[in-house]
C-alpha atoms as an extended CHARMM CRD file, in Angstrom:
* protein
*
       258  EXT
         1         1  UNK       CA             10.7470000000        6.5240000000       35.9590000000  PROA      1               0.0000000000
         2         2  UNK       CA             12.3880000000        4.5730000000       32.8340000000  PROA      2               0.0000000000
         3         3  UNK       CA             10.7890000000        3.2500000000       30.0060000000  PROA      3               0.0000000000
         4         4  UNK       CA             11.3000000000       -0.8420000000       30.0150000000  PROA      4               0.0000000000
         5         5  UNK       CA             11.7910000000       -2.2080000000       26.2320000000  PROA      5               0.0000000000
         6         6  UNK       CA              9.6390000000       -4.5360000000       24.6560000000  PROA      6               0.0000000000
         7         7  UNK       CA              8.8980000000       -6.0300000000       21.4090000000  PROA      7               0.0000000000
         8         8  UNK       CA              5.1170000000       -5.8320000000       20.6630000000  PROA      8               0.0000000000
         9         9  UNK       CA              3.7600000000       -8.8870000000       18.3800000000  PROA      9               0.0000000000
        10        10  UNK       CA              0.4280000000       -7.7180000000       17.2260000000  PROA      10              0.0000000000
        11        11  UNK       CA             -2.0150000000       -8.4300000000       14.4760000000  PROA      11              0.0000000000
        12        12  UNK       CA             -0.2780000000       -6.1340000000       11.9390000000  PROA      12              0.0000000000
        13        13  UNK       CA             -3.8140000000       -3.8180000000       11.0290000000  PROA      13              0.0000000000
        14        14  UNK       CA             -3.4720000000        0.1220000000       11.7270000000  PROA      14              0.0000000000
        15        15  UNK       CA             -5.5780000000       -0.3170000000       14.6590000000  PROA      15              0.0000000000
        16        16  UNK       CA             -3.5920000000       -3.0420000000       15.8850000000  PROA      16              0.0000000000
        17        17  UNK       CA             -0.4810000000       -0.6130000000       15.5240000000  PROA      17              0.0000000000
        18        18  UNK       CA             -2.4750000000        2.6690000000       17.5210000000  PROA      18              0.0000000000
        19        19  UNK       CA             -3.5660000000       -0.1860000000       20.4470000000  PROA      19              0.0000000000
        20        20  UNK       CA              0.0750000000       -1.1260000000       21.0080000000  PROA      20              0.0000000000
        21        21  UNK       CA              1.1840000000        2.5950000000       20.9480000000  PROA      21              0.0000000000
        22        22  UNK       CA             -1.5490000000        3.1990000000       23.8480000000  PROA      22              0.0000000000
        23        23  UNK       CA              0.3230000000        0.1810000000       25.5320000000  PROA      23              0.0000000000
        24        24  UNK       CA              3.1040000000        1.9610000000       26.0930000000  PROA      24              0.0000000000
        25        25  UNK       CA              1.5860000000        4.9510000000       27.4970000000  PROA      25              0.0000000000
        26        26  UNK       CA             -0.1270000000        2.5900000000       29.4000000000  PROA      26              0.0000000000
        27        27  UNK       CA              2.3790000000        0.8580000000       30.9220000000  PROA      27              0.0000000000
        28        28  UNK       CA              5.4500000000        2.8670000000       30.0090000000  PROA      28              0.0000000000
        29        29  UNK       CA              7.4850000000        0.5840000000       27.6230000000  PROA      29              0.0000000000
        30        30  UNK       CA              9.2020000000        1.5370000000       24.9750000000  PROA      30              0.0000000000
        31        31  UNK       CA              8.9680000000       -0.7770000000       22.1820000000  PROA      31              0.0000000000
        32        32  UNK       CA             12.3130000000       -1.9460000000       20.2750000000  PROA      32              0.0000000000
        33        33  UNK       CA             10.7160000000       -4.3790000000       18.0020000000  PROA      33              0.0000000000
        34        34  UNK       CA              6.9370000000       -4.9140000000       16.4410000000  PROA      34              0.0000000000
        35        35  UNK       CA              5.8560000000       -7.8900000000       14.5400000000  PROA      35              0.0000000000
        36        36  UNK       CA              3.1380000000       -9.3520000000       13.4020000000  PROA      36              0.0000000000
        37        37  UNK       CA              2.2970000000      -13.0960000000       13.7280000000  PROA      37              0.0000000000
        38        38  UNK       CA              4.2120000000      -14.1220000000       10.0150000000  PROA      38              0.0000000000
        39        39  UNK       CA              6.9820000000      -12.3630000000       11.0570000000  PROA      39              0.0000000000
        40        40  UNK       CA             10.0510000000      -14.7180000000       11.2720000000  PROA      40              0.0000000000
        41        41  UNK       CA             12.0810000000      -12.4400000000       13.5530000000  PROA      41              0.0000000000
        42        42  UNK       CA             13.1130000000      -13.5960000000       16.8420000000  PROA      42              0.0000000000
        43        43  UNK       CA             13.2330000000      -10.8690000000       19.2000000000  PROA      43              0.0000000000
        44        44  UNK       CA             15.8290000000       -9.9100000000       22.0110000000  PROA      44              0.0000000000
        45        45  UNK       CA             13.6790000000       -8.0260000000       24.2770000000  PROA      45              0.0000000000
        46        46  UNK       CA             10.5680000000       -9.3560000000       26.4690000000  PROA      46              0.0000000000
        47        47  UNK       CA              8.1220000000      -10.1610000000       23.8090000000  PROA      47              0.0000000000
        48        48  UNK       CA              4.0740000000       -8.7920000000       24.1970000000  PROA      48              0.0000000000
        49        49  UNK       CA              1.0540000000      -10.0440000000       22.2440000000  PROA      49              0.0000000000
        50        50  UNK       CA             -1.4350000000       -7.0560000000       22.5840000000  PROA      50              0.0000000000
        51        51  UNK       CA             -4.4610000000       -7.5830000000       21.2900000000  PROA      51              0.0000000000
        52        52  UNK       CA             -6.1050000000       -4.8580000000       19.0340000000  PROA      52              0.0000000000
        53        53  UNK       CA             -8.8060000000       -2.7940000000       21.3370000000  PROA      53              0.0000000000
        54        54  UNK       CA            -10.5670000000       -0.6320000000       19.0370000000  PROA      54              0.0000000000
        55        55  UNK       CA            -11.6900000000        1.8440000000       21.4650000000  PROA      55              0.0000000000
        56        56  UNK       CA             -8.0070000000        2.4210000000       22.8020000000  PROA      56              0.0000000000
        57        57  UNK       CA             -7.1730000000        2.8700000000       19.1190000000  PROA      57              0.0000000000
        58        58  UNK       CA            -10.0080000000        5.5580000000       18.3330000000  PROA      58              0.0000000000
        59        59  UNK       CA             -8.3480000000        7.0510000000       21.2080000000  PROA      59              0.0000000000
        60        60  UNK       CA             -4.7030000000        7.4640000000       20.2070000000  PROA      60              0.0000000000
        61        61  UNK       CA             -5.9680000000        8.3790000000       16.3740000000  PROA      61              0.0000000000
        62        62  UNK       CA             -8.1010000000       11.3690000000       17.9380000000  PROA      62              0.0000000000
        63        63  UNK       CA             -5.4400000000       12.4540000000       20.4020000000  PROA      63              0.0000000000
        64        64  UNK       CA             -2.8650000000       12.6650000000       17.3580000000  PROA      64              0.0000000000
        65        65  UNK       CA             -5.3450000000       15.7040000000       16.1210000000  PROA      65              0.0000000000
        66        66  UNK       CA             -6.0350000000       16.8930000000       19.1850000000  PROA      66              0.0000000000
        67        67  UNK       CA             -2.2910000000       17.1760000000       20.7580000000  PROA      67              0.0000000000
        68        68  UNK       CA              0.0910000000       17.4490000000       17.3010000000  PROA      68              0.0000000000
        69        69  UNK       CA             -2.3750000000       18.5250000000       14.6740000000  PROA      69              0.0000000000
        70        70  UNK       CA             -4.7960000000       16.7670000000       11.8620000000  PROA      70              0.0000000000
        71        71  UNK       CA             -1.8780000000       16.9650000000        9.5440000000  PROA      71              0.0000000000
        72        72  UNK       CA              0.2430000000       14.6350000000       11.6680000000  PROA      72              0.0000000000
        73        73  UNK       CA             -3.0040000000       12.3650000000       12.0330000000  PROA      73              0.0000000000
        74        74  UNK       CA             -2.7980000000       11.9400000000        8.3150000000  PROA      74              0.0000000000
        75        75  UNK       CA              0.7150000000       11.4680000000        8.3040000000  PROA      75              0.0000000000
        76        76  UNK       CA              0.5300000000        8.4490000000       10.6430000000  PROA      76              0.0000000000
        77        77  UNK       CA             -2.3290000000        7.3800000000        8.9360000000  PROA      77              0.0000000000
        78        78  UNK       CA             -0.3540000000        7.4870000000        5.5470000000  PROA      78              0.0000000000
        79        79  UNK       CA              2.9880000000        6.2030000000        7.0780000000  PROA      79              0.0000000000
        80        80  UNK       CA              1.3650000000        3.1580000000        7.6380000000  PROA      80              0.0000000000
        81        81  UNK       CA              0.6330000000        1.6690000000        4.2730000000  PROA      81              0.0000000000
        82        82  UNK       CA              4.3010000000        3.2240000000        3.3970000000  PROA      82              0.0000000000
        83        83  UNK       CA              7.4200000000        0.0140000000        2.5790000000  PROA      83              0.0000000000
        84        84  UNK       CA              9.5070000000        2.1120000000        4.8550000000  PROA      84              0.0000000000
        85        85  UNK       CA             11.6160000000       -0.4790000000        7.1250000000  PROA      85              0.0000000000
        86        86  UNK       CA             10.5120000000       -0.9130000000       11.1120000000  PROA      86              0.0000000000
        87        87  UNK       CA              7.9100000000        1.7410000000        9.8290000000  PROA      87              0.0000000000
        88        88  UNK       CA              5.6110000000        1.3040000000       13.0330000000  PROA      88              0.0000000000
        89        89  UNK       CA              9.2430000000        1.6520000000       15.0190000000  PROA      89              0.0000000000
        90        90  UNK       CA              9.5590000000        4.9290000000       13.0980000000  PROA      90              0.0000000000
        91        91  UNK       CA              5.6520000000        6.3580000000       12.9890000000  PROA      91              0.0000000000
        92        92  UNK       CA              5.9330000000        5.2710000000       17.1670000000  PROA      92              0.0000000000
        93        93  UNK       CA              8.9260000000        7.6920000000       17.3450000000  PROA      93              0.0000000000
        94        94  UNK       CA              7.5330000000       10.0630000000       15.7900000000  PROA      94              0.0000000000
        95        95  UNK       CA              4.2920000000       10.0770000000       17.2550000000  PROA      95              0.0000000000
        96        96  UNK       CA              5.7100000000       10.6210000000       20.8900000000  PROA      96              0.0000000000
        97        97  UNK       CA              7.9500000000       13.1340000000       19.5710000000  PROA      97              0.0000000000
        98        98  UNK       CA              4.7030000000       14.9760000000       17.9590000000  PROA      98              0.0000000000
        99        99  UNK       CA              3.2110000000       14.6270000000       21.6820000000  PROA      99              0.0000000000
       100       100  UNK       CA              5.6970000000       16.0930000000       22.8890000000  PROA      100             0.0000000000
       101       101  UNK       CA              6.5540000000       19.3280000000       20.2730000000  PROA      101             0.0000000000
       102       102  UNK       CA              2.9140000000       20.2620000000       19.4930000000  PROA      102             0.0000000000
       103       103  UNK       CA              1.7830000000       21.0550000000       16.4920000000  PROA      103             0.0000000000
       104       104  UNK       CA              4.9970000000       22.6030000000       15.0270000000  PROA      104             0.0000000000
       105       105  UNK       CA              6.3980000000       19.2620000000       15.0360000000  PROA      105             0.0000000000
       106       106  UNK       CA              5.8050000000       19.0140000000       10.8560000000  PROA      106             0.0000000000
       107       107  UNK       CA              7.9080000000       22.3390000000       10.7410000000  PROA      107             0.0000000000
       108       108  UNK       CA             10.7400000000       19.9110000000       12.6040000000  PROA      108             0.0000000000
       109       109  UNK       CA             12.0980000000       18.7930000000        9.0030000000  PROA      109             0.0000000000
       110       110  UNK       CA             15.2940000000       18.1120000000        9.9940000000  PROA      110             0.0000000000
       111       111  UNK       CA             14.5040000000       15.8150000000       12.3200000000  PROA      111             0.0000000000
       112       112  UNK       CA             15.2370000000       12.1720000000       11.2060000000  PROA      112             0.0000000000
       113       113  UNK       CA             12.1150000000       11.4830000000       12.8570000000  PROA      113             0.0000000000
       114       114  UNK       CA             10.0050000000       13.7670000000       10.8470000000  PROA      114             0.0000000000
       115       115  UNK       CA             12.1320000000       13.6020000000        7.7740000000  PROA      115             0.0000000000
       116       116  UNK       CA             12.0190000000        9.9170000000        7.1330000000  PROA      116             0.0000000000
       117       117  UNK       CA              8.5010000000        9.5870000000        7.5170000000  PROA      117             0.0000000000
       118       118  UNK       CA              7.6220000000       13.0100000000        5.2990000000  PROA      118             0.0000000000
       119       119  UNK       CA              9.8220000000       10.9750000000        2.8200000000  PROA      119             0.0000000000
       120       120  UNK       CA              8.4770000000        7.2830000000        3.0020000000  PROA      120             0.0000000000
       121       121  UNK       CA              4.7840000000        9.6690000000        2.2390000000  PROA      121             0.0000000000
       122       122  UNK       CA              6.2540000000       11.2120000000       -0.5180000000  PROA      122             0.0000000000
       123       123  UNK       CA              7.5910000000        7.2870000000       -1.6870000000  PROA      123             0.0000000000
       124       124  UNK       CA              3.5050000000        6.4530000000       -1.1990000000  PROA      124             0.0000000000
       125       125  UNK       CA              1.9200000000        9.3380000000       -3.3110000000  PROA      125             0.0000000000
       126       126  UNK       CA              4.3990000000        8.8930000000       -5.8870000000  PROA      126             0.0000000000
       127       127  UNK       CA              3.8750000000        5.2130000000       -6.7440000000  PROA      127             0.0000000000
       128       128  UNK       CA              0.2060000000        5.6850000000       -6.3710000000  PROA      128             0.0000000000
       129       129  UNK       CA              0.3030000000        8.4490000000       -8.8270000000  PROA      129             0.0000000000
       130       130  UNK       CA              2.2690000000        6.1760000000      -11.2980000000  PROA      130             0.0000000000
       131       131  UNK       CA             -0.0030000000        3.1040000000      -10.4180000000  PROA      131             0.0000000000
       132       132  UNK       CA             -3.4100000000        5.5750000000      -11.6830000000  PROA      132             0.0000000000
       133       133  UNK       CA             -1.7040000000        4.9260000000      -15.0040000000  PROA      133             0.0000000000
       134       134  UNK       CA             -0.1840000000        2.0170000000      -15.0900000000  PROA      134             0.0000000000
       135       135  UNK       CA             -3.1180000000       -0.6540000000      -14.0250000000  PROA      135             0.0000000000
       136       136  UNK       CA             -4.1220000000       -2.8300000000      -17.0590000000  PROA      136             0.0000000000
       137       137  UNK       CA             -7.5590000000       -4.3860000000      -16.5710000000  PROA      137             0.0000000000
       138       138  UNK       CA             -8.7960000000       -7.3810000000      -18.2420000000  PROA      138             0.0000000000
       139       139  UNK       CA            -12.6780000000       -7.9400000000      -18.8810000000  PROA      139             0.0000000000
       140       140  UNK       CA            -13.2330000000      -11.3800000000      -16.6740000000  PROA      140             0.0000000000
       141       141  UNK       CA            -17.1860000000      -12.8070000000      -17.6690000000  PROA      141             0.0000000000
       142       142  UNK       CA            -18.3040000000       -9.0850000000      -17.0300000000  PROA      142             0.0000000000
       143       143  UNK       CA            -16.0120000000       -8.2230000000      -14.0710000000  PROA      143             0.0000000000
       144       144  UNK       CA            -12.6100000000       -6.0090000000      -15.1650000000  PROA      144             0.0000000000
       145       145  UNK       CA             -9.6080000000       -7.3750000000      -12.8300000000  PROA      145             0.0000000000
       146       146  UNK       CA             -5.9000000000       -6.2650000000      -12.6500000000  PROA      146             0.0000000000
       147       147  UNK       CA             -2.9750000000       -7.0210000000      -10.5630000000  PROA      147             0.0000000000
       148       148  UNK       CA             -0.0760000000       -4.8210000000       -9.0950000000  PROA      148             0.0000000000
       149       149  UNK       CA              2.7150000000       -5.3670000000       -7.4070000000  PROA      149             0.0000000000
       150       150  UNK       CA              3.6900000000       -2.4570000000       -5.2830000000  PROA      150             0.0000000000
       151       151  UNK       CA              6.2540000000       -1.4130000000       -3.3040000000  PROA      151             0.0000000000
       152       152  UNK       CA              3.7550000000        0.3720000000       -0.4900000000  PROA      152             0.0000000000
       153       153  UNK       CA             -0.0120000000       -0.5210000000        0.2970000000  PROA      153             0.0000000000
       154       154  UNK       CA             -1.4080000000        1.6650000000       -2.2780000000  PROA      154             0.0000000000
       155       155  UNK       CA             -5.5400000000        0.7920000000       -2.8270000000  PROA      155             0.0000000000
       156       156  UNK       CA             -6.4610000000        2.6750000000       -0.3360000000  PROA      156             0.0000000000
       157       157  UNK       CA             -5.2340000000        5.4180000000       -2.3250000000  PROA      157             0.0000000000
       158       158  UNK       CA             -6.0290000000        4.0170000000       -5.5850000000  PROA      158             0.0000000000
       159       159  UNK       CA             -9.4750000000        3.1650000000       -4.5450000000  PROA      159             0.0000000000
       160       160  UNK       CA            -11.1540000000        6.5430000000       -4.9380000000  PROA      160             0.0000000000
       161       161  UNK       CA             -9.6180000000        7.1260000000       -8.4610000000  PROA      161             0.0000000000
       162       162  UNK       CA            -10.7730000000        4.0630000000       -9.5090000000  PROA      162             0.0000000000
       163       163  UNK       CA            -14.2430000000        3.7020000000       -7.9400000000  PROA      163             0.0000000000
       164       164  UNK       CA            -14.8480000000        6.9680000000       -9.5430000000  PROA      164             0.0000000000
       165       165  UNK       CA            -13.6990000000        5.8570000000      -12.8100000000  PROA      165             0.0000000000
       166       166  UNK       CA            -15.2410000000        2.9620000000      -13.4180000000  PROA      166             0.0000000000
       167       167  UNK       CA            -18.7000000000        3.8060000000      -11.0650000000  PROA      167             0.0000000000
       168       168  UNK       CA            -20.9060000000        1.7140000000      -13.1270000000  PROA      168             0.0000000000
       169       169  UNK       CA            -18.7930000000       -1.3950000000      -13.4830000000  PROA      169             0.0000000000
       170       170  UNK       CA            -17.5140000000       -4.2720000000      -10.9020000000  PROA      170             0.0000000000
       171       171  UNK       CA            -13.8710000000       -4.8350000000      -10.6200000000  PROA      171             0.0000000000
       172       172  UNK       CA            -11.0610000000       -6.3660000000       -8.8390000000  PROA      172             0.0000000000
       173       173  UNK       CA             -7.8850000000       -5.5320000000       -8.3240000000  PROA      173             0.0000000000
       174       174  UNK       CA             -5.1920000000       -7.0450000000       -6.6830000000  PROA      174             0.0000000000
       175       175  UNK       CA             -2.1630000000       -6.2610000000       -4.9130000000  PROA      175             0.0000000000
       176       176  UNK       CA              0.5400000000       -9.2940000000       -5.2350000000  PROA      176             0.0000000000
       177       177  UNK       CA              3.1560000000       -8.2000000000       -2.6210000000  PROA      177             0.0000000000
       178       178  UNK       CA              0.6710000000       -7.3380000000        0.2240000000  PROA      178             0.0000000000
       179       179  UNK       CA             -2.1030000000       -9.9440000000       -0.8150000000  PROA      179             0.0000000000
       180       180  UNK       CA             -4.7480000000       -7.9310000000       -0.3680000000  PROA      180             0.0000000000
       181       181  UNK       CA             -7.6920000000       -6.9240000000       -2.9070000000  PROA      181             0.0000000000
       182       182  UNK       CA             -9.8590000000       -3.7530000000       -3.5580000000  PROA      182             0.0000000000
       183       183  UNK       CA            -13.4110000000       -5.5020000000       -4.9040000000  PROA      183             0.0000000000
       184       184  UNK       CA            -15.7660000000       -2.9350000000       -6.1970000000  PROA      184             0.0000000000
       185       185  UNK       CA            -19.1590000000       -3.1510000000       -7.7480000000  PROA      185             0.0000000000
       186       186  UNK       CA            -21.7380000000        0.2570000000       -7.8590000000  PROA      186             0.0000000000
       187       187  UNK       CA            -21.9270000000        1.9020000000       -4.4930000000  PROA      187             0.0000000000
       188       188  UNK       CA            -20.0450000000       -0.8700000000       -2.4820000000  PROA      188             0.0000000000
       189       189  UNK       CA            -16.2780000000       -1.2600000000       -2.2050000000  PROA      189             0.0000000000
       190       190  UNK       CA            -13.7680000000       -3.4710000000        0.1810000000  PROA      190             0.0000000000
       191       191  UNK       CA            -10.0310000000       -4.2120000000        0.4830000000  PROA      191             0.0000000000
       192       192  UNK       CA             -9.4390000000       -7.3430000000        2.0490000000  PROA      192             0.0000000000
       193       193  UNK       CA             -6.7150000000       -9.9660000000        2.5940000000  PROA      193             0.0000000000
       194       194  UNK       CA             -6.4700000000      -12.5240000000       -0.3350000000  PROA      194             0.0000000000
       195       195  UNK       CA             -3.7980000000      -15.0820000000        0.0120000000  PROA      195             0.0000000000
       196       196  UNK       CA             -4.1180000000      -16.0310000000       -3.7860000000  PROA      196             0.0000000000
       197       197  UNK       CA             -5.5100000000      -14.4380000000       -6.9770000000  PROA      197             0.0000000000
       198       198  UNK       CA             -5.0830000000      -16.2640000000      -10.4430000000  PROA      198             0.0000000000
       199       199  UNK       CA             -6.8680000000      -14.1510000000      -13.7270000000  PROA      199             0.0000000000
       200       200  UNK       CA             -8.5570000000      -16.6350000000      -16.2990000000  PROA      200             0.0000000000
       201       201  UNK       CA             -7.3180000000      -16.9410000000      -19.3100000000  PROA      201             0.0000000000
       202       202  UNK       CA             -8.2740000000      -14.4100000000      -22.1110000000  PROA      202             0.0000000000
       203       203  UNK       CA            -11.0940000000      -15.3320000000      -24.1640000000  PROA      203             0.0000000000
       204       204  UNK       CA            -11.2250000000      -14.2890000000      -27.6760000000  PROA      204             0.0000000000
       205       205  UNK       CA            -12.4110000000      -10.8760000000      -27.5540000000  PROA      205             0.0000000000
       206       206  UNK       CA            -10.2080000000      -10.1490000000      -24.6070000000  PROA      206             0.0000000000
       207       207  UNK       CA             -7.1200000000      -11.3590000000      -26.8350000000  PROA      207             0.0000000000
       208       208  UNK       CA             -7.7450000000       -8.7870000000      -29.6150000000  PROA      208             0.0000000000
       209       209  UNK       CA             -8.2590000000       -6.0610000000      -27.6000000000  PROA      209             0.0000000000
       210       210  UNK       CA             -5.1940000000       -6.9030000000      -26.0400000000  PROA      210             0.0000000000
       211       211  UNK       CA             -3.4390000000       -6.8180000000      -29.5540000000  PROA      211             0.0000000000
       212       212  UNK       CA             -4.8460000000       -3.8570000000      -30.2930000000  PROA      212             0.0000000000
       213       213  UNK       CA             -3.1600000000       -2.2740000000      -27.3800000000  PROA      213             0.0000000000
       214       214  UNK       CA             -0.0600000000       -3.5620000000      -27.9820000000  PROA      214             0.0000000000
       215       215  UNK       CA             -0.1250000000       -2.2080000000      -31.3870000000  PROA      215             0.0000000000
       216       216  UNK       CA             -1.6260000000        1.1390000000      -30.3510000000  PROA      216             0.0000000000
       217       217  UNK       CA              1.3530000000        1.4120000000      -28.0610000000  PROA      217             0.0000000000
       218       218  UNK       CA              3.5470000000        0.1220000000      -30.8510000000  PROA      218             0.0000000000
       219       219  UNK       CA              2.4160000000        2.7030000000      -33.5460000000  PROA      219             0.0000000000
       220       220  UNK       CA              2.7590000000        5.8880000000      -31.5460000000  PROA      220             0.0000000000
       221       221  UNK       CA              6.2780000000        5.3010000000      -30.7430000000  PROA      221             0.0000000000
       222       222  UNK       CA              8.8120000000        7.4430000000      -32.8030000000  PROA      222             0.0000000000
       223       223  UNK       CA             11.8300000000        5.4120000000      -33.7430000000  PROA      223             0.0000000000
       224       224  UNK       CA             14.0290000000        8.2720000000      -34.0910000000  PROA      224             0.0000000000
       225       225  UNK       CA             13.6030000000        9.6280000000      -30.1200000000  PROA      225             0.0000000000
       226       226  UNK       CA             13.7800000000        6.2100000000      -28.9350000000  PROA      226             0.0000000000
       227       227  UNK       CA             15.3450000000        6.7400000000      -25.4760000000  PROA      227             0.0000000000
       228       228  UNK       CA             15.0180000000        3.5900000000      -23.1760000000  PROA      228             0.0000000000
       229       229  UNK       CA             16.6390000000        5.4240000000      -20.1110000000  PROA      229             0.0000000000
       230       230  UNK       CA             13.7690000000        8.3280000000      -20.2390000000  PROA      230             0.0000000000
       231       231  UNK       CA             11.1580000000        5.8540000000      -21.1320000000  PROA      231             0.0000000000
       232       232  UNK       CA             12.6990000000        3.6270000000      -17.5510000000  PROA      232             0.0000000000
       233       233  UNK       CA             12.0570000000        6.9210000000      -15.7880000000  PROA      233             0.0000000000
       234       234  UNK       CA              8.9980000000        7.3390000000      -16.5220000000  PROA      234             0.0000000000
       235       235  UNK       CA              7.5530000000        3.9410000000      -16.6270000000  PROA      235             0.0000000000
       236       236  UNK       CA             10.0250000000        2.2050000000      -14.4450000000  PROA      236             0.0000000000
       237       237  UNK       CA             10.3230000000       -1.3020000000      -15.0760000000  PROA      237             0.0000000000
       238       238  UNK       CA              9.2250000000       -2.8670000000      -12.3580000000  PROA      238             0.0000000000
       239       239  UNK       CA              6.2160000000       -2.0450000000      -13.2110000000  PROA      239             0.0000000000
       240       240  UNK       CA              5.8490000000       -4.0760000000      -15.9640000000  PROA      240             0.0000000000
       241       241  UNK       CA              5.7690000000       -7.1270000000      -15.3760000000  PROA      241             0.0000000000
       242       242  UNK       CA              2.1650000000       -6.1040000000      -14.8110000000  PROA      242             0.0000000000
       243       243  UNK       CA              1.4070000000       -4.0890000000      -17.9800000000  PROA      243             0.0000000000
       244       244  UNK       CA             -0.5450000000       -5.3710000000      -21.2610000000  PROA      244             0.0000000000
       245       245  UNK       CA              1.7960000000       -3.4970000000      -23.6470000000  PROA      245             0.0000000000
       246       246  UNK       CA              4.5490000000       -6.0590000000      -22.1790000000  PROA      246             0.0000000000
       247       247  UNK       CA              3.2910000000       -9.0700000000      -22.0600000000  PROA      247             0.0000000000
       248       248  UNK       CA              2.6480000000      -11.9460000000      -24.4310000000  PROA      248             0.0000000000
       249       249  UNK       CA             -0.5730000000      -14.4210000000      -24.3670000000  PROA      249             0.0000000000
       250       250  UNK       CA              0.1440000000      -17.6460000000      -24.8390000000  PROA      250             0.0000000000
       251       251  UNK       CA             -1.1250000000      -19.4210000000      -28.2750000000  PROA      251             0.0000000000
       252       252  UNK       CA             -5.2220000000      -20.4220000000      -27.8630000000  PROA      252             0.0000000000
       253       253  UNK       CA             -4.3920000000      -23.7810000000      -28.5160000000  PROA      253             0.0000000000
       254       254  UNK       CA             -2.7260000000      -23.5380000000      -24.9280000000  PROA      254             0.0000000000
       255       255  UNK       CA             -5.7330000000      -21.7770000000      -22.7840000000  PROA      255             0.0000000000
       256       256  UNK       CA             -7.9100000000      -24.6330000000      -23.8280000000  PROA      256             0.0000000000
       257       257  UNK       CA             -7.9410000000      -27.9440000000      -21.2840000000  PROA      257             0.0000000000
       258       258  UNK       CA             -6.0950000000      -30.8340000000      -22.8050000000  PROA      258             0.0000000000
């Protein structure tokens, strides 16, 4: 018996994603497309709206131990927060692929269904790695807050560095590209969606410390190994746009109402 191919339209959360893969077990389709509901695509195939069933998902997330191995469960589990394009096309393929092979399926890395998802992991760690030093916060009325803006959905990785740095403090941090935000204060911690996220203008105190950085970061440089192109691979400049050290505050006169 054939697969028929659909396009899956679903809420866009991980379980969301492991409800429509038990869908097509389910009902044997094999889906072409998956969006969720901001997606502007129009899709070609018979379109599905399948609506996230948590217990079906604790399911498939259990069986992808249980049949491949744990180390493909945390693959999947990683591939989702990854930028990688049609990544819930690609994790799907994979995934029945990994039913299918067995645990040796990781050893499979080769396979453009294995490779391109071990790479879009190794994309993930990377930039969270980068991000651990790289986050500027600013002291907001007692409450630090930054802002990224990622490629992949990194605070769930950057959570546990943080939240153990900082385990006596409350802070904020927000992701720009996904619009999402990891809020911590002692003991209690949640990333949820935030449409919009606007930090206050610095104070006075904030401003000098914010000078001092930039001259910290000014004085240690040695003029005479000045090398932008190293300095771009290690601090790529994306990033900055986001970074104290290379930004300016606007004159005090201006954070004042008129």
């Amino acid at each position: 018996m054939s697969w028929t191919q659909v396009s899956y339209c679903y809420d866009g959360s991980f379980a969301g994603f492991l409800t429509c893969v038990f869908e097509s077990y389910v009902h044997r389709e094999a889906p072409a497309l998956f969006s969720a509901p901001e997606d502007p695509r129009v899709s070609l195939w018979p379109e599905r709206r399948v609506q996230t069933h948590r217990d079906h998902a604790r399911r498939v997330y259990r069986s992808l131990a249980q049949k491949i191995s744990p180390a493909a469960q945390k693959l999947v589990s990683y591939g989702f927060l990854t930028c990688l394009p049609e990544r819930e096309l690609a994790l799907w393929q994979f995934i029945r692929y990994g039913y299918q092979q067995g645990a040796g399926v990781l050893n499979h890395l080769t396979d453009p269904r294995v490779l391109t998802l071990n790479q879009a992991v190794v994309h993930l760690h990377g930039e969270a790695h980068l991000l651990k030093g790289f986050v500027r916060f600013s002291d907001q009325d007692g409450v630090l807050a930054g802002e990224i803006a990622p490629k992949n959905r990194v605070l769930p990785l950057l959570r546990p560095h943080f939240c153990g740095r900082y385990p006596d403090a409350s802070f904020v941090l927000y992701d720009r590209t996904h619009r999402q935000a990891l809020f911590y204060r002692p003991a209690q911690w949640a990333i949820v969606p935030l449409a919009q996220f606007h930090l206050a203008a610095p104070d006075g105190a904030e401003r000098d410390y914010r000078a001092l950085w930039r001259r910290f970061y000014q004085t240690i440089a040695i003029r005479e190994r000045y090398n932008p192109k190293c300095r771009m691979t290690h601090m790529p400049k994306r990033y900055w746009g986001t970074m104290t050290e290379f930004q300016t505050d606007p004159p005090a006169d201006a954070a004042l109402p008129g």
